[in-house]
C-alpha positions as CSV (number, residue, x, y, z in Angstrom):
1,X,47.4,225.6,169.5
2,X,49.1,226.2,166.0
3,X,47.9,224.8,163.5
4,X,51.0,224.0,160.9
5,X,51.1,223.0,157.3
6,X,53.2,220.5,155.7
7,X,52.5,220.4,151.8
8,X,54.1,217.7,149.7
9,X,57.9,217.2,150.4
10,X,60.0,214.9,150.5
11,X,59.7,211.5,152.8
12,X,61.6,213.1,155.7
13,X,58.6,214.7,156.5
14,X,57.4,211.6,158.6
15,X,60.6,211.6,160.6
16,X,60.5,215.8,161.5
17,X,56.8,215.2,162.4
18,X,57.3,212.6,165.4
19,X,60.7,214.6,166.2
20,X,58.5,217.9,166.5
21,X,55.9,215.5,168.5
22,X,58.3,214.3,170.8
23,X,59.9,217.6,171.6
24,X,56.2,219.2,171.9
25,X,54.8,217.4,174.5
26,X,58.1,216.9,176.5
27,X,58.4,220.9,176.2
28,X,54.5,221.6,177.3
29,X,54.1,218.7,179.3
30,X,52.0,216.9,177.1
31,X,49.7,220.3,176.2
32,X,51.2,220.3,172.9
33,X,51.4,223.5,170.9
34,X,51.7,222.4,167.4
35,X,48.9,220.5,165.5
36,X,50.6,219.1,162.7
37,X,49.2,218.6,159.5
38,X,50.6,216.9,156.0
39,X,49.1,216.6,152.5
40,X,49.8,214.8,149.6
41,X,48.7,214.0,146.4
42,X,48.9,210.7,147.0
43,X,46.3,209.3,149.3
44,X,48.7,206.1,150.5
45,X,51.3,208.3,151.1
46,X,52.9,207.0,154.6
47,X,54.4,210.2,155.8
48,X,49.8,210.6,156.6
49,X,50.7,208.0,159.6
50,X,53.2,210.7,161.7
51,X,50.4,213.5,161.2
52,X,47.8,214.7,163.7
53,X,45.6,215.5,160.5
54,X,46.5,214.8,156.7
55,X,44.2,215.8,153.6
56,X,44.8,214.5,150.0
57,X,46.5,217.3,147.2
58,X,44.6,217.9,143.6
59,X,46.9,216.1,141.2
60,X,46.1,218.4,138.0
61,X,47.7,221.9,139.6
62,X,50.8,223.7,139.0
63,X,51.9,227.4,139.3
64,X,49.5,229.9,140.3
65,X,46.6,227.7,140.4
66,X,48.6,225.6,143.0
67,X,49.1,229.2,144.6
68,X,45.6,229.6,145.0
69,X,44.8,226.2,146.2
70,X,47.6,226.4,149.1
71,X,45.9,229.9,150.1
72,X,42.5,228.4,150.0
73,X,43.7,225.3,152.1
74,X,45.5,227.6,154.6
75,X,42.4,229.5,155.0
76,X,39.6,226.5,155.3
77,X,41.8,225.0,157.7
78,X,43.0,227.6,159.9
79,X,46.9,227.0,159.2
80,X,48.8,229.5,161.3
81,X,52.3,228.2,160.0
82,X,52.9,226.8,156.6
83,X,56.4,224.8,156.4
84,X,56.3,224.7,152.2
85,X,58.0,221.4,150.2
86,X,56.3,222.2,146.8
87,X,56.5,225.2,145.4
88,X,58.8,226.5,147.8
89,X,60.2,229.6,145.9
90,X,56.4,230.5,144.2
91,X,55.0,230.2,147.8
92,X,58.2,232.0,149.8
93,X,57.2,235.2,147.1
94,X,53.4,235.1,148.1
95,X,54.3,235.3,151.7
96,X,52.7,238.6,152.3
97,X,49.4,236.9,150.8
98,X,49.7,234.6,152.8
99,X,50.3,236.6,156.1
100,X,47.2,239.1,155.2
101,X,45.0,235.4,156.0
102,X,46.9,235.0,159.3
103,X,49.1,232.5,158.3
104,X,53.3,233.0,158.5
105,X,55.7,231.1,156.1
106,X,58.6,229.6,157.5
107,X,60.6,229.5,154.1
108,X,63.9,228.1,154.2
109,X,65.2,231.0,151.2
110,X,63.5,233.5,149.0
111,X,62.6,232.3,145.6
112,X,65.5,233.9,143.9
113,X,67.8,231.9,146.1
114,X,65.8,228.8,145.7
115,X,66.0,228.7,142.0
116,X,70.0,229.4,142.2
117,X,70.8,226.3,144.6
118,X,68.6,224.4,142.1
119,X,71.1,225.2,139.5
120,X,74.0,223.8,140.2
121,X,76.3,225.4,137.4
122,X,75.1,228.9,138.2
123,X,75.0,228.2,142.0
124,X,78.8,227.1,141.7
125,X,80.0,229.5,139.4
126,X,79.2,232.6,142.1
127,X,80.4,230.6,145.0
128,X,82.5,232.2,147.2
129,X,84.1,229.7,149.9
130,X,87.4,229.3,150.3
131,X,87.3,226.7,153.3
132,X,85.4,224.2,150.9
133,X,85.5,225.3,147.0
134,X,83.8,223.3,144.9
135,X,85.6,220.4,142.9
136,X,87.0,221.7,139.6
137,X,83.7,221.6,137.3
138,X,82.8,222.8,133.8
139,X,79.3,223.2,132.8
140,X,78.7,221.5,129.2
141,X,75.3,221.7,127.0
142,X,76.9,220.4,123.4
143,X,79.4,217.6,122.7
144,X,82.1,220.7,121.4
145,X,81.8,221.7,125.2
146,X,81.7,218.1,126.4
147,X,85.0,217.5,124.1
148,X,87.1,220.9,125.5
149,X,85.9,220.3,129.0
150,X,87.0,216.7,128.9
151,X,90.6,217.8,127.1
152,X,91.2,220.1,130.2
153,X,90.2,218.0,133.1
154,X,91.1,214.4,132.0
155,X,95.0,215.6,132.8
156,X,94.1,217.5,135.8
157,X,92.5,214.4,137.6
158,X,92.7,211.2,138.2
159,X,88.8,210.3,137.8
160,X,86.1,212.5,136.7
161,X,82.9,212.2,137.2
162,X,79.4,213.6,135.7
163,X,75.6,214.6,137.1
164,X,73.3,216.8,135.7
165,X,72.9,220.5,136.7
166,X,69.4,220.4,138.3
167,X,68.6,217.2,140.0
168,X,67.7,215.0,143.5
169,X,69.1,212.0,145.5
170,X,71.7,212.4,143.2
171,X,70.1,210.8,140.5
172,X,72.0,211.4,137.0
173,X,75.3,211.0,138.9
174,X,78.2,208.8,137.4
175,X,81.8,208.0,137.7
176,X,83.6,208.2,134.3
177,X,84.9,204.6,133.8
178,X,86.8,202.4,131.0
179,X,85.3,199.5,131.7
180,X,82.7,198.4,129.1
181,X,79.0,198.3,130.5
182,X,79.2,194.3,130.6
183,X,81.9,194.9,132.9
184,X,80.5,197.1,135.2
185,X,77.2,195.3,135.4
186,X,78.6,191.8,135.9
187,X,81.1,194.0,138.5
188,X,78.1,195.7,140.5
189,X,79.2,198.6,139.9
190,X,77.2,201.4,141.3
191,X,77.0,205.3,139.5
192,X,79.5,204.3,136.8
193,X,79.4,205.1,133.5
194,X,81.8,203.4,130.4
195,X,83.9,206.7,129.4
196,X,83.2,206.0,125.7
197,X,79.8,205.3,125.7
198,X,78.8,208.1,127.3
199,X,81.2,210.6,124.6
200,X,79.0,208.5,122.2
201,X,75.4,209.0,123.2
202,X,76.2,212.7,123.5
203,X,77.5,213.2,120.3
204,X,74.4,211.2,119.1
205,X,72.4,214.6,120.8
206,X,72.5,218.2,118.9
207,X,72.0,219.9,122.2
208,X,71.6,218.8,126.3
209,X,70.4,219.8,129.4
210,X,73.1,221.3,131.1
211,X,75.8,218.7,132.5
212,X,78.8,218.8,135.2
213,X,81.9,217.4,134.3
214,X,83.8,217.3,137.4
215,X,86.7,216.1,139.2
216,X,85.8,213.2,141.3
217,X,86.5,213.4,144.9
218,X,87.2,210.0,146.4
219,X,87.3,210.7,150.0
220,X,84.7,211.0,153.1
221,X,81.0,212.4,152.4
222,X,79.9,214.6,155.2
223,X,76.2,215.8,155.1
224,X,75.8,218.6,157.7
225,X,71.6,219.3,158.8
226,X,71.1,222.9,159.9
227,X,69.1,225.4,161.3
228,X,69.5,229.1,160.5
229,X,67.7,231.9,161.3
230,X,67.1,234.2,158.6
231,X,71.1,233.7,158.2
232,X,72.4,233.2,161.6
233,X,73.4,229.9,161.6
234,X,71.8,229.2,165.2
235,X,73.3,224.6,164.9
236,X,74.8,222.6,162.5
237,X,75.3,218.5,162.6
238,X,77.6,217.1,160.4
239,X,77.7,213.5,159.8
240,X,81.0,211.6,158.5
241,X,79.8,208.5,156.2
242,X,81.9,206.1,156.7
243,X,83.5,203.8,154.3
244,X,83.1,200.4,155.6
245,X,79.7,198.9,154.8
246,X,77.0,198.6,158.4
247,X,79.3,201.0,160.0
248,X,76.9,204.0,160.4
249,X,77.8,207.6,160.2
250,X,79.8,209.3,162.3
251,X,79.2,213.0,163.8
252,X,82.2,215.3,163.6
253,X,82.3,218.7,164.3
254,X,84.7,219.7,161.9
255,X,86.0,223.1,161.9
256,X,86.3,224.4,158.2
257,X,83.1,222.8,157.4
258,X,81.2,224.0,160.6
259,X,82.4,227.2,159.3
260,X,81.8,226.7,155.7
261,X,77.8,226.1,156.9
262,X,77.9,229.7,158.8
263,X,79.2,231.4,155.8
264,X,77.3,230.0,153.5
265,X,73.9,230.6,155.7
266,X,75.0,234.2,156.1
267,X,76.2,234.6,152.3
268,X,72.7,233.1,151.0
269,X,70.5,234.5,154.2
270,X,69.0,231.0,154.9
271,X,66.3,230.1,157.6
272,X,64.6,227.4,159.0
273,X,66.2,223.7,158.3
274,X,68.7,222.9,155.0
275,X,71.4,220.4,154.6
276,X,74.9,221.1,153.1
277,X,76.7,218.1,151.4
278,X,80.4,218.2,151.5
279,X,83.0,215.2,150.0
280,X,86.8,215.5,151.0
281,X,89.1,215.3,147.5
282,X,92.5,215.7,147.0
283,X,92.6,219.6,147.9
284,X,90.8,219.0,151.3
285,X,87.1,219.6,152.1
286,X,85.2,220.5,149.1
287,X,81.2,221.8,148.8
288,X,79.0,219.5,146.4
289,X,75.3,221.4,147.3
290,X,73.1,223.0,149.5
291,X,69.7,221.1,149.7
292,X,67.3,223.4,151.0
293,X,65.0,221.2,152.6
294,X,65.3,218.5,155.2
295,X,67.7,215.8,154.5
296,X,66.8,212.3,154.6
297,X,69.2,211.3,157.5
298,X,67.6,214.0,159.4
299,X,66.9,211.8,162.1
300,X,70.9,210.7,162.7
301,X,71.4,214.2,163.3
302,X,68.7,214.5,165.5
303,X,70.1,211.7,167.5
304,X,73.2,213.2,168.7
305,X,71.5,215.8,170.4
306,X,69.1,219.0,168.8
307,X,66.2,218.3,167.6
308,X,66.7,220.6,164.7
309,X,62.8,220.6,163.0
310,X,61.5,220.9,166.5
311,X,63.9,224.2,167.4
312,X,63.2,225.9,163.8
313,X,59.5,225.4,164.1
314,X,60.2,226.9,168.3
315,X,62.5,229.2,166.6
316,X,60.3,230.3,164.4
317,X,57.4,230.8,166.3
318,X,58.3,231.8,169.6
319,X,61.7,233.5,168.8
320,X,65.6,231.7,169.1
321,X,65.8,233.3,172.5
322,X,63.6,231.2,174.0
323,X,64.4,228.0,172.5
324,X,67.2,225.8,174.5
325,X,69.8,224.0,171.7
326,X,71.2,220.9,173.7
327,X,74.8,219.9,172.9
328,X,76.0,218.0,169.8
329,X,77.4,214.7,171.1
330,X,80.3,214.7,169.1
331,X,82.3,211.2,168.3
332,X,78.4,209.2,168.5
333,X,78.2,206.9,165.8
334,X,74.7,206.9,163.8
335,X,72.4,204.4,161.4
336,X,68.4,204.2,160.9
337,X,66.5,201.0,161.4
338,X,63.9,200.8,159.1
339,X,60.3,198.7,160.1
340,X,57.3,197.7,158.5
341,X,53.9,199.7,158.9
342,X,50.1,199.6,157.1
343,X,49.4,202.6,154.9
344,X,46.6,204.4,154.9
């Protein structure tokens, strides 16, 4: 049985555990091939509940002492396969280390690639991807920049919008709005932003971290969970989010984005599971990131059909040729229910 190695990641975690469960014992006939094990530093941490075995991270580690700690872990515990969250790139560069200890690394990118897609200026600015080009964007790190950017794209576009250059969940992320900030709070008004305020408290800064000032695209979101291997994109689910509040996602196999998430697997050599966000603007389809991890609607796409952390773990370990990808029930119409549990 292989043992495999989650480290901290993100909450998903908990949902590609039970999925590669499932698919385990229906595949060996309840044998099960794959022990899985998760670790945290946070010892209530409820992803520990979808584990066969779960162990508590040191809190007080970062770089290569982390490094060490992951290699001593893999090695005290017999991990065969490590699937990294933290320190994804540092650990995807020490693969050979790990290897020599018997353990294989199933990283979704080298680190060089990691750090890229964690930049999204520099990630955008080298993209190449004409089915889905990125929404017309200027990268801005002083209020001189912030003013010329704004100058060129507030007659270009109806709205624009702003997020920072390296960030998650979209935090950082607002529409540009006139509205005062009474106005928007007494409006509920989600990821807006009062366009003067914000020229204000930048001017206010001598220097920033580096910003996006974007064109905002206004139409569907489509967040498409993939498998690759080693850049042969092997499946790829999008799902449509739909407008309408309670009205779940919808999974469309869209053309030009099903082929923007083969080029852009090849282009980038990508492995394992990753998730590609797309948003539909006034051009058509456009790319907003690649997140190279597991999303956190992993489980929608997982409902239509492949069980995607189940077939790159297979993948992975036994070779793509002998793993079966079942059909993608196109048209099914997907939402997660969420329920209550005791932590540990």
């Amino acid at each position: 049985m292989h043992r495999v190695w989650f480290n901290k990641t993100f909450s998903s975690v908990a949902t590609a555990m039970r999925l590669i469960r499932e698919a385990d014992i229906a595949a060996t006939g309840g044998q099960r091939r794959y022990h899985l094990i998760y670790t945290n530093p946070n010892e209530h941490a409820a992803a520990f509940l979808a584990a066969d075995e779960y162990a508590v991270e040191p809190t007080d580690l970062k770089g290569e002492d982390y490094l060490e700690w992951c290699l001593a872990f893999c090695r005290e515990r017999a991990i065969t396969i490590f699937w990294p969250g933290r320190a994804a790139g540092r650990i995807a560069s020490a693969r050979a280390r790990f290897e020599a200890i018997g353990t294989r690394v199933l990283s979704v990118a080298t680190e060089e690639v990691l750090v890229l897609m964690h930049d999204k200026a520099r990630f955008c600015a080298g993209l190449d991807l004409p089915m889905a080009p990125v929404a017309d964007t200027r990268a801005v790190n002083t209020i001189a920049e912030y003013d010329a950017a704004f100058a060129e794209l507030r007659p270009l576009h109806a709205r624009l919008c702003i997020k920072p250059s390296e960030s998650v969940y979209g935090l950082g992320f607002a529409v540009l709005d006139e509205r005062s900030s009474a106005e928007l709070l007494l409006a509920g008004a989600d990821y807006k932003i009062n366009t003067q305020e914000l020229r204000d408290g930048l001017a206010r800064m001598e220097s920033f971290r580096t910003l996006l000032l974007m064109e905002y695209l206004d139409g569907h979101e489509y967040s498409a969970d993939c498998v690759a291997d080693h850049g042969k994109l092997m499946c790829a689910i999008p799902r449509k989010k739909l407008h309408a509040p309670g009205s779940g996602q919808l999974i469309e196999l869209r053309a030009e984005l099903l082929a923007a998430c083969d080029k852009l697997a090849r282009d980038y050599q990508l492995n394992g599971v990753f998730n590609i966000q797309f948003r539909e603007g006034a051009n058509g389809l456009a790319l907003l990131e690649i997140n190279p991890r597991m999303s956190g609607g992993i489980g929608m796409a997982c409902a239509a059909g492949p069980n995607l952390p189940y077939i790159a773990l297979a993948g992975f370990d036994q070779g793509y040729e002998n793993v079966t990808i079942p059909a993608i029930r196109e048209g099914m119409r997907v939402a997660e229910a969420a329920y209550p549990v005791e932590l540990p």
